[in-house]
C-alpha positions in Angstrom: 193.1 38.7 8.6 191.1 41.1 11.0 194.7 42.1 12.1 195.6 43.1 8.9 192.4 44.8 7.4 192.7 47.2 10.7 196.2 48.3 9.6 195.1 48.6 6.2 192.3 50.9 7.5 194.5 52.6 9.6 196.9 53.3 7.1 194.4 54.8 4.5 193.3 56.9 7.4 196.7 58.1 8.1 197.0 59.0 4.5 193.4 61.0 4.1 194.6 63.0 6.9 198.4 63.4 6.7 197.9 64.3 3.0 196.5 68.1 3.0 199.7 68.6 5.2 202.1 67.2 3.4 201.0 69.2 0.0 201.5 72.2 2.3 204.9 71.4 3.3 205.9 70.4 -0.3 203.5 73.4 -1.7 205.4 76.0 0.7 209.2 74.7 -0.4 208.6 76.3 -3.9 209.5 79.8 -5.5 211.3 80.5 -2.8 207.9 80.8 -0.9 209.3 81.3 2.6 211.8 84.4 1.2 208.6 86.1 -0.6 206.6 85.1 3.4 209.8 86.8 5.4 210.9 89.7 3.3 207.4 90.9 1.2 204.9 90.0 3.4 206.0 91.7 6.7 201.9 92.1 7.7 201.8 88.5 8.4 203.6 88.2 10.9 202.1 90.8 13.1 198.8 88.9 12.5 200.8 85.4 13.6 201.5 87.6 16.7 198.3 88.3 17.8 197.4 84.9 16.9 200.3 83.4 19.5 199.1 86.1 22.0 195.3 85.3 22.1 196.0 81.5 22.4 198.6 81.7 25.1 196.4 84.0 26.8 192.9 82.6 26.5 194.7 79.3 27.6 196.0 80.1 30.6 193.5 82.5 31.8 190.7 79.3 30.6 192.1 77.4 33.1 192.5 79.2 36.0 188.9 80.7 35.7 188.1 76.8 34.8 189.8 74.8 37.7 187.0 75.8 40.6 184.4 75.9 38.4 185.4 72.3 37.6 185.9 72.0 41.7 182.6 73.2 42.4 180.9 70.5 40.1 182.6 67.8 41.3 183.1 68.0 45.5 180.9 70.7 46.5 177.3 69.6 47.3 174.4 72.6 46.6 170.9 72.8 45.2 170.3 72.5 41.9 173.9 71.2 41.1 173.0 68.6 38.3 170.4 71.0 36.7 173.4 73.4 36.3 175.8 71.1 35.0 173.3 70.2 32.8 173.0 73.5 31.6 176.7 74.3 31.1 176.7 70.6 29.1 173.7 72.2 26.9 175.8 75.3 26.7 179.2 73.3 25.5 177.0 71.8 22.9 175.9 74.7 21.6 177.3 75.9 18.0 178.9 79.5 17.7 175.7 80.3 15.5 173.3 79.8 18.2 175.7 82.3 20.7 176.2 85.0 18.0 174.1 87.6 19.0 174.1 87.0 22.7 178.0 87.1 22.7 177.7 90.2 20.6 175.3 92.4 22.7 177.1 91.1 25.8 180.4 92.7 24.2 178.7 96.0 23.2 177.3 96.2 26.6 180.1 95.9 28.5 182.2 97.7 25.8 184.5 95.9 24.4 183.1 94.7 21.2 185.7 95.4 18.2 189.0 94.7 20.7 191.2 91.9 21.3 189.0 90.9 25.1 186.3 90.4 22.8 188.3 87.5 20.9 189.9 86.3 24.1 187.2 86.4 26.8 184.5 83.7 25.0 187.3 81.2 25.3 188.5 82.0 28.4 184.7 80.9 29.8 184.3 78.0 27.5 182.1 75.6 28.9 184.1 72.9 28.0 187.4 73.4 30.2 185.0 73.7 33.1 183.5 70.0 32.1 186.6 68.4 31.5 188.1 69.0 34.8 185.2 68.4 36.6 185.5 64.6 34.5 189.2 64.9 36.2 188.1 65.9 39.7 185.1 63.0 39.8 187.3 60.9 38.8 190.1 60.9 42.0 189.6 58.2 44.2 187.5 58.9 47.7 190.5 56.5 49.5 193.1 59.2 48.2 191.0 62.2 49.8 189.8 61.0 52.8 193.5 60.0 53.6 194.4 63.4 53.3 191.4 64.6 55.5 192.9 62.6 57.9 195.9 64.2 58.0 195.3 67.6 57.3 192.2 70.1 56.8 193.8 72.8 54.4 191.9 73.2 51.1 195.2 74.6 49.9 197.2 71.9 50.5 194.2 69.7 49.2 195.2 71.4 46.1 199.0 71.7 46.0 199.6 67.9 47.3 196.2 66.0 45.5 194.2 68.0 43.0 197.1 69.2 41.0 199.4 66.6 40.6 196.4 63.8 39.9 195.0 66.8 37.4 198.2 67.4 35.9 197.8 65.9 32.7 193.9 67.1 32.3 195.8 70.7 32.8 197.8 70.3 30.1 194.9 69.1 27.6 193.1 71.9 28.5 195.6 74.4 28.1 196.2 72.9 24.6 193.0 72.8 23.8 192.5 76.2 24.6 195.1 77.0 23.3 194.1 75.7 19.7 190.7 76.9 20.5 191.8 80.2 20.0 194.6 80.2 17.6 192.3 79.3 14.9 189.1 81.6 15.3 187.8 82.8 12.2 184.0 83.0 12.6 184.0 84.7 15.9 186.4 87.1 14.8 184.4 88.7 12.5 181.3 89.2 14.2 183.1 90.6 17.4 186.0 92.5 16.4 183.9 93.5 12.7 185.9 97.1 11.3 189.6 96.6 13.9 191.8 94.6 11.6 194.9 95.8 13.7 193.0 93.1 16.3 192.7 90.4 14.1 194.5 86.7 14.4 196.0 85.1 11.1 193.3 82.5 10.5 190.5 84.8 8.9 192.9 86.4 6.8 195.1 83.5 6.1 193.0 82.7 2.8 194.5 86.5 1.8 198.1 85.5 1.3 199.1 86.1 -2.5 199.4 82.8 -4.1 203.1 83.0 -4.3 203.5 83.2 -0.9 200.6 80.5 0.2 202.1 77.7 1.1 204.9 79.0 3.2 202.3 80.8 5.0 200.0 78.0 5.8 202.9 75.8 6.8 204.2 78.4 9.3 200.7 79.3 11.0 201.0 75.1 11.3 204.1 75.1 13.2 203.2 76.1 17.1 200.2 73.2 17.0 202.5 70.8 16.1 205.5 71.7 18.0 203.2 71.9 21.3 201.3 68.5 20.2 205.1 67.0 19.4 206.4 68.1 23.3 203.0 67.2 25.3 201.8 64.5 23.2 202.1 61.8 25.9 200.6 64.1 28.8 197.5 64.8 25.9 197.2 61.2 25.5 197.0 61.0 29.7 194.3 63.4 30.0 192.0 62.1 27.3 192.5 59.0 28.1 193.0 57.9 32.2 190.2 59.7 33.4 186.2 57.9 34.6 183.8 60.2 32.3 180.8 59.6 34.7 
């Protein structure tokens, strides 16, 4: 009986969420939606461009600012280190709202409010890519390194032979979540890029698309999330899942 009330559950679940998808896909197959998306409304798909470009970007540039940050916190000793890990886990916590007008100033400062850096650069520095592969690192077995130690002293091959391919999958998470992270900025868009539209991604101006043309549009600013959550699903799976979150 528990067995079967779970599916139930899990099946009316499925629905709830599966549904606003579906009526897009069956919305964007009418009126010849997609030929009205391809041949009338040409705009969009510079805007999908700069949407693609942002999240590939912000993801792998994320990553690589993110992978000795997440080092640092988890097998360097130094003073202070789990007051500042504390502080970037405050930071990670914090809503866009509460960063708005430090993110802001910080772009005018440095001069680069109202450009594409400013969309790209908050996410490259997210505080959550640094935690979650500092959750990876922690979590690789002392055995595993102090073999190596014994056998070598390189920090680069610590990296190339142990921290890579045990972080593999946490790399790829993070790259999708960046990924996604960036992809679907609306807020942050227009408080840092406020008068360049030439600069903006699709999502703030997705809810522009005539009506006859809707659909098709929404369904095709869905397609690169699922195609990239269809290929890496199993290494997503991985990262969230085999890691000690200590």
């Amino acid at each position: 009986m528990k067995a079967f009330l779970r599916n139930v559950i899990l099946c009316l679940t499925g629905i709830f969420f599966l549904y606003p998808i579906a009526e897009i896909g069956l919305r964007s197959l009418t009126d010849g939606q997609y030929a009205r998306l391809f041949f009338e409304n040409t705009p969009y798909f510079r805007f999908h461009f700069n949407s693609l470009t942002y999240g590939f970007i912000a993801s792998l540039l994320g990553t690589v600012i993110a992978l000795p940050l997440g080092y640092v916190f988890a097998r360097v000793q130094f003073p202070l280190k789990k007051a500042v890990f504390f502080l970037y886990v405050i930071v990670m916590l914090l809503p866009f709202q509460a960063l708005q007008l430090p993110e802001y100033v910080m772009m005018e400062r440095i001069g680069i409010l109202d450009t594409p850096l400013a969309v790209i650069l908050p996410v490259c520095f997210s505080p959550l890519a640094a935690f979650l592969l500092r959750q990876c690192f922690s979590s690789l077995p002392e055995e595993q390194a102090d073999a190596f130690w014994m056998e070598s002293s390189s920090r680069v091959k610590f990296w190339l032979h142990v921290l890579f391919p045990w972080s593999k999958p946490m790399i790829i998470t993070l790259l999708l979540l960046l990924f996604g992270q960036a992809y679907n900025l609306v807020e942050q868009v227009a408080v840092l890029v406020p008068t360049n539209l030439e600069a903006y991604p699709l999502a703030p101006l997705i809810a522009r698309l005539p009506e006859n043309a809707a659909g098709a549009g929404e369904a095709w600013f869905l397609l690169p999330p699922l195609i990239l959550y269809l290929i890496f699903e199993r290494r997503l799976r991985e990262g969230m899942q085999y890691y000690r979150w200590n």
